[in-house]
LOBA-488053 format. One record per atom (N, C-alpha, C, O): residue in one letter; x, y, z. Coordinates in steps of 0.001 Angstrom, whole numbers, padded with zeros to 6 digits, always signed. Example, Ala and Ser with C-alpha at 12.3 -4.5 7.8 and 13.67 -1.06 7.14 Angstrom:
REM LOBA-488053
A+013190-005690+007800
A+012300-004500+007800
A+013200-003300+007800
A+014236-003319+008465
S+012850-002250+007080
S+013670-001060+007140
S+012900+000030+007870
S+013409+001138+008039
***
This chain:
REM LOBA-488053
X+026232+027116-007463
X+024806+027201-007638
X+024197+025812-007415
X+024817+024879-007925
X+023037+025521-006707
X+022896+024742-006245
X+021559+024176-007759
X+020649+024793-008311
X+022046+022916-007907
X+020820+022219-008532
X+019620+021898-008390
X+019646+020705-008088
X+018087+022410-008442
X+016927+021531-008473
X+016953+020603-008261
X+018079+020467-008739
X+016637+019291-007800
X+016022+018657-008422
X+014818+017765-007716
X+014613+017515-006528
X+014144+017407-008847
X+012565+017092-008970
X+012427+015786-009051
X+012789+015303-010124
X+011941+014922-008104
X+011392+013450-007889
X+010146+013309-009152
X+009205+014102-009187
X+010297+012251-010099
X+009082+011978-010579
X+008111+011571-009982
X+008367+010665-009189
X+006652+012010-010072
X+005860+011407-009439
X+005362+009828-009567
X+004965+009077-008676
X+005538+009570-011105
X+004904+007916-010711
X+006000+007105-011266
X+006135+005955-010850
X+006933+007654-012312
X+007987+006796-012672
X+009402+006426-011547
X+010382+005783-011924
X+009239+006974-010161
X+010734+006781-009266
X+010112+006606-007801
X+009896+007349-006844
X+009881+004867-008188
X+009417+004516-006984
X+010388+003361-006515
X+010748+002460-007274
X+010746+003460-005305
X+011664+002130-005378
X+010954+000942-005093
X+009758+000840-005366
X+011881-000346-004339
X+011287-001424-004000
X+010381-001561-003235
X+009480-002360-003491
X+010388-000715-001942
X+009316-000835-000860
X+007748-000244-001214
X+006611-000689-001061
X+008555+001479-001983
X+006866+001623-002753
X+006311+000573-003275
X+005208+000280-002813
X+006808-000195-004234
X+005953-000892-005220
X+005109-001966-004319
X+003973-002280-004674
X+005675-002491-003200
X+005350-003533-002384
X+004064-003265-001747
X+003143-004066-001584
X+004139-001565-001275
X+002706-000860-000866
X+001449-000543-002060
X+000302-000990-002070
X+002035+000281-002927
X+001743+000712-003954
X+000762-000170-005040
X-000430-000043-005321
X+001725-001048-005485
X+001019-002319-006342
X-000552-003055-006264
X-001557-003067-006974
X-000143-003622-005034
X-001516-004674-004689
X-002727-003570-004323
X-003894-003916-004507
X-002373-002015-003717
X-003388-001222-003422
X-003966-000689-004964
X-005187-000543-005029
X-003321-000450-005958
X-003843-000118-006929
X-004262-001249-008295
X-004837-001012-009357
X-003776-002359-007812
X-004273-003765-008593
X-006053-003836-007866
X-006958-004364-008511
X-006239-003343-006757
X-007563-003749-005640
X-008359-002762-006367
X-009572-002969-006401
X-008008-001978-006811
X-008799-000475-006992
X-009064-000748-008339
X-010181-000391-008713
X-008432-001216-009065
X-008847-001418-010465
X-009783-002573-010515
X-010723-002393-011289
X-009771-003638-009930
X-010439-004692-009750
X-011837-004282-009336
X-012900-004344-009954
X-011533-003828-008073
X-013298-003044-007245
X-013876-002278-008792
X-014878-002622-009420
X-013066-001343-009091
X-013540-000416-009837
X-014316-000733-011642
X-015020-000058-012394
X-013712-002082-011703
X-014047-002843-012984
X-015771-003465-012516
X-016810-003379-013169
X-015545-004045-011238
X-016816-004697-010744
X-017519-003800-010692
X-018622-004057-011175
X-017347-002227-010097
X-018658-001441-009799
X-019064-000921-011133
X-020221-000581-011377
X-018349-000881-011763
X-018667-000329-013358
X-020153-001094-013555
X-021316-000694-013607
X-019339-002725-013657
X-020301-004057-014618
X-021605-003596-013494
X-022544-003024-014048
X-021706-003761-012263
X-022836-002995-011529
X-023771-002618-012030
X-024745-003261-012423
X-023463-000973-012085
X-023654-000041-012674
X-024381-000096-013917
X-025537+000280-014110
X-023498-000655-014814
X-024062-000576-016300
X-025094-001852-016061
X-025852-002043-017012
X-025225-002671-015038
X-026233-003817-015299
X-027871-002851-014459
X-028994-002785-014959
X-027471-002334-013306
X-028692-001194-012497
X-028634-000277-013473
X-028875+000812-012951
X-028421-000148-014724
X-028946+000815-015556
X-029980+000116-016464
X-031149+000435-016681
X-029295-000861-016914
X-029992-001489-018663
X-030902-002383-017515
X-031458-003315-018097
X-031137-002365-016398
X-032122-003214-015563
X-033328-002046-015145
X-034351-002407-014564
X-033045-000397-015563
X-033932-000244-015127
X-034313+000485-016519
X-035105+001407-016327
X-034057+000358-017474
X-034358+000892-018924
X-034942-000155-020198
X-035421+000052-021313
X-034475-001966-019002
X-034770-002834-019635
X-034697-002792-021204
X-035545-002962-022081
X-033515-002536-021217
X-032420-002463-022710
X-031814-003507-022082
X-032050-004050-021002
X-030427-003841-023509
X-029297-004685-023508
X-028486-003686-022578
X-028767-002530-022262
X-027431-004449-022242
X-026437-003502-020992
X-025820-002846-022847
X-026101-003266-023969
X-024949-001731-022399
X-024401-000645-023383
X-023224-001325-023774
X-023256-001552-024984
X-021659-001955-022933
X-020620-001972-023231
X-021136-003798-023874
X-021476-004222-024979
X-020968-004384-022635
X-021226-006016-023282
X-022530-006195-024227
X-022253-007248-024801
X-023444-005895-024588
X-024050-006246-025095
X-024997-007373-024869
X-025478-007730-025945
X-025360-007941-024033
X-026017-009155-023608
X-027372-008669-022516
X-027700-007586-022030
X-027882-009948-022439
X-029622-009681-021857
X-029471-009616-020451
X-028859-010489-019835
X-029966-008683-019934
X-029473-008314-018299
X-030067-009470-017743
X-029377-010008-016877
X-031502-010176-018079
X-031847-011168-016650
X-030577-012537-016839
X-030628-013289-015865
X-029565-012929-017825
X-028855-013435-017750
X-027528-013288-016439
X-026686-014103-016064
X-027729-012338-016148
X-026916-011556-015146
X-027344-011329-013762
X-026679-010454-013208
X-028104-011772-013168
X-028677-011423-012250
X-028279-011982-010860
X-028776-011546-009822
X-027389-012936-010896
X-026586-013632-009676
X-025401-013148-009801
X-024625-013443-008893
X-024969-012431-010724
X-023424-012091-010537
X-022965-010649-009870
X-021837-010384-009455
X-024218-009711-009873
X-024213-008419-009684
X-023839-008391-007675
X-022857-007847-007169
X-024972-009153-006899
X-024798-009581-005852
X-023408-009642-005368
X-022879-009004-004458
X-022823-010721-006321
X-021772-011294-005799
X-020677-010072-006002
X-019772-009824-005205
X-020954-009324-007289
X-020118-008446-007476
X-019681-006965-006276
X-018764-006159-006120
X-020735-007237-005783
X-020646-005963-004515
X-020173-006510-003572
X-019314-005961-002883
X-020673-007832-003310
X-020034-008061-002140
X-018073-008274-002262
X-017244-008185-001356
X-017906-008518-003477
X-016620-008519-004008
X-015706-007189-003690
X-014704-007167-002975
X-016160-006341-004234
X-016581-004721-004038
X-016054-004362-002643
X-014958-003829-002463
X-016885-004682-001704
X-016934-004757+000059
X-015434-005606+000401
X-014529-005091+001057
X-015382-006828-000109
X-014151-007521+000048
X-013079-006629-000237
X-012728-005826+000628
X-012566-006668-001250
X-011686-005753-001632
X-011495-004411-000654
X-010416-004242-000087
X-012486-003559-000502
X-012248-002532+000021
X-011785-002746+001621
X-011226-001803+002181
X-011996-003854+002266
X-011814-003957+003641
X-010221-004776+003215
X-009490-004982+004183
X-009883-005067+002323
X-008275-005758+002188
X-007412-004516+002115
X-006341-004240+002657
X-008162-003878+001321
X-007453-002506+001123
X-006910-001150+003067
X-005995-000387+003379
X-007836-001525+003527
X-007803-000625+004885
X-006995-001946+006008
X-006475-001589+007065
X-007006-003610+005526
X-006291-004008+006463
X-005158-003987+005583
X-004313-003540+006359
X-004566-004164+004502
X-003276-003943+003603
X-002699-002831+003615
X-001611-002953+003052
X-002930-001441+004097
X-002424-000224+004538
X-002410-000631+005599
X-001433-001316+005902
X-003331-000427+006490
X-002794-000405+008409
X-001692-001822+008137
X-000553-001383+007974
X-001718-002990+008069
X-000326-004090+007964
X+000884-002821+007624
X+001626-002339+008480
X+000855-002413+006061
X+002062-001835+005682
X+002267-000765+006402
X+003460-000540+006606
X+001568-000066+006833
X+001765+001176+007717
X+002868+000438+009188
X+003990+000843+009493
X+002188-000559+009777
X+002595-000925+011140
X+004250-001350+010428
X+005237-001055+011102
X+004390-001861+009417
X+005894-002475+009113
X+007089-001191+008851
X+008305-001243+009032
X+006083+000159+008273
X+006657+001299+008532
X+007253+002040+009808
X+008367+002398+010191
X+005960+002085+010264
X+006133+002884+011437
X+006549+002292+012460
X+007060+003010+013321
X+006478+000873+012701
X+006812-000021+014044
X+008640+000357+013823
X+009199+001188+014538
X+009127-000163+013085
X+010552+000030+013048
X+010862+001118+013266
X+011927+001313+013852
X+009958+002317+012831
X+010977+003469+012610
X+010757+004731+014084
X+011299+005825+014244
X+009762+004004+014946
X+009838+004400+016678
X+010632+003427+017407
X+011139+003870+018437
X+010901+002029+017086
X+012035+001827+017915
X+013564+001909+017504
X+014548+001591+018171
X+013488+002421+016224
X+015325+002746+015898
X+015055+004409+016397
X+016040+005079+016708
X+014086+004836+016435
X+014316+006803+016723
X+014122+006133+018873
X+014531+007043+019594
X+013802+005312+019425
X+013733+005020+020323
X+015430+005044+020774
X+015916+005992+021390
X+016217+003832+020350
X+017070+003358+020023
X+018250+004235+020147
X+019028+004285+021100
X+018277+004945+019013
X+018845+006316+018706
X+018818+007580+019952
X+019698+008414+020168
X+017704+007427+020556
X+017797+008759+021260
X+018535+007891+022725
X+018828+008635+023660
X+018783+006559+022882
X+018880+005844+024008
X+020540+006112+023755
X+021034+006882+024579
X+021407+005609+022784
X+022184+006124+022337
X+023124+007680+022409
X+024234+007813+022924
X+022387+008638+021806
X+022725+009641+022109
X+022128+010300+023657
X+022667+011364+023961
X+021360+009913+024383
X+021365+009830+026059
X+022915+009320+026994
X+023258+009585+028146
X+023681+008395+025774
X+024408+007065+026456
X+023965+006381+027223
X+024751+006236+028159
X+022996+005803+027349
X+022521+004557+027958
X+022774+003682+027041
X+022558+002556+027490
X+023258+003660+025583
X+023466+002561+025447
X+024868+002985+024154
X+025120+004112+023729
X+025478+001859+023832
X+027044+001806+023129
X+026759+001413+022034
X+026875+002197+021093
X+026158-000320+021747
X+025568-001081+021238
X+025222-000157+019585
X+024848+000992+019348
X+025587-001393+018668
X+024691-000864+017548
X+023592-001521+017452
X+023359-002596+018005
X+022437-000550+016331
X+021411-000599+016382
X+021093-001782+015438
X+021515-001494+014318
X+020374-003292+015463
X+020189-003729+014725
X+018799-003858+014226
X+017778-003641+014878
X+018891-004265+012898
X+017457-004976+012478
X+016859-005764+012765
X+017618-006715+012949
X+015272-006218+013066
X+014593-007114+013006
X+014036-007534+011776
X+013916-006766+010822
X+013621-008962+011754
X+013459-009935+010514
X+011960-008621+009955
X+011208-008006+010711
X+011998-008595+008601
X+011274-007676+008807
X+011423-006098+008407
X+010713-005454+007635
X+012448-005708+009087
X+012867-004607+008959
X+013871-004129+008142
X+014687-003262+008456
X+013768-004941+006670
X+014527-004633+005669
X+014642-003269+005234
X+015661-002850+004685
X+013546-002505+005481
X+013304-001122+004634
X+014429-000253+005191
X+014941+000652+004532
X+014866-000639+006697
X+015403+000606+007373
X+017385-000108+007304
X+018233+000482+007974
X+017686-001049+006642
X+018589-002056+006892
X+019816-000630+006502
X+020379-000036+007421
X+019995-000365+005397
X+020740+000790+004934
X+020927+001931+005770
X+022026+002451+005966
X+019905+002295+006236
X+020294+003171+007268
X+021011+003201+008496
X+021808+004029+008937
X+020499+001953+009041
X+021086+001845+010413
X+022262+001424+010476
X+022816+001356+011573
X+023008+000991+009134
X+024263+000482+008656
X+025306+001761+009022
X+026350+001721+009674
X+024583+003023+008300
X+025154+004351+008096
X+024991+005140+010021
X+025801+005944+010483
X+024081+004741+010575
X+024086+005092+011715
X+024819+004306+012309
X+025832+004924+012637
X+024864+003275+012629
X+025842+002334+013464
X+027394+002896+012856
X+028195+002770+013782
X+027808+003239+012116
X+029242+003392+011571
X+028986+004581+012457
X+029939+004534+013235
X+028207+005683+012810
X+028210+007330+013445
X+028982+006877+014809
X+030030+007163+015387
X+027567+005775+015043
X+027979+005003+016789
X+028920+004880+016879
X+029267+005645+017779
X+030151+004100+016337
X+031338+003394+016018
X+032220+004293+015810
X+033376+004058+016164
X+031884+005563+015173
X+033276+006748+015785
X+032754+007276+017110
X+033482+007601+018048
X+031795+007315+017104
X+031799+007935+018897
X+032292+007605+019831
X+032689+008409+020675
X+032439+005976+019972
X+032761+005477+020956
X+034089+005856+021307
X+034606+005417+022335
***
């Protein structure tokens, strides 16, 4: 009888997740802290109350809100070039080892498949594929 089994969703991430994972959700909490303070300042600015959480006089605040969006904007454009980077370190390796591989099983080539500097994520694998190569020959 064959066993289940079930990947946790946020507790079984290995090394490479966290490398993606981390800094994208450190950005999101950061943006998301700034749009809050925003927020709660374009409120008590237009009710001309004290802001609700801090407690303090909104025109004291009035150069930081600016800066805070544009912070906001920052972040979010690190975030779309910090995926496309990690994406390309994904996907670049893993069309020229399936490149590689099919050149291989064509026989055009003998050769094992190595890594580039870089291409730590796929290092284990191609270890286990190159040993396949290595009885074929």
């Amino acid at each position: 009888m064959k066993k289940d089994y079930k990947r946790k969703l946020i507790a079984n991430t290995n090394k490479y997740q966290r490398k993606i994972i981390w800094p994208i959700i450190i950005a999101c909490l950061i943006a998301g802290a700034m749009a809050f303070f925003s927020l709660e300042y374009y409120v008590a600015s237009i009710v001309n109350a004290k802001m609700l959480v801090f407690n303090y006089d909104v025109t004291s605040f009035e150069w930081i809100i600016p800066t805070f969006l544009l912070g906001v904007g920052a972040i979010l454009v690190f975030i779309i070039f910090w995926t496309y980077f990690m994406s390309n370190r994904i996907v670049g390796p893993f069309d020229r080892i399936t490149r590689e591989l099919d050149e291989v099983v064509e026989g055009k080539r003998k050769a094992a498949i190595t890594t580039r500097d870089g291409d730590e994520m796929f290092d284990q694998l191609l270890k286990r594929i190159n040993s396949v190569i290595e009885r074929l020959k």
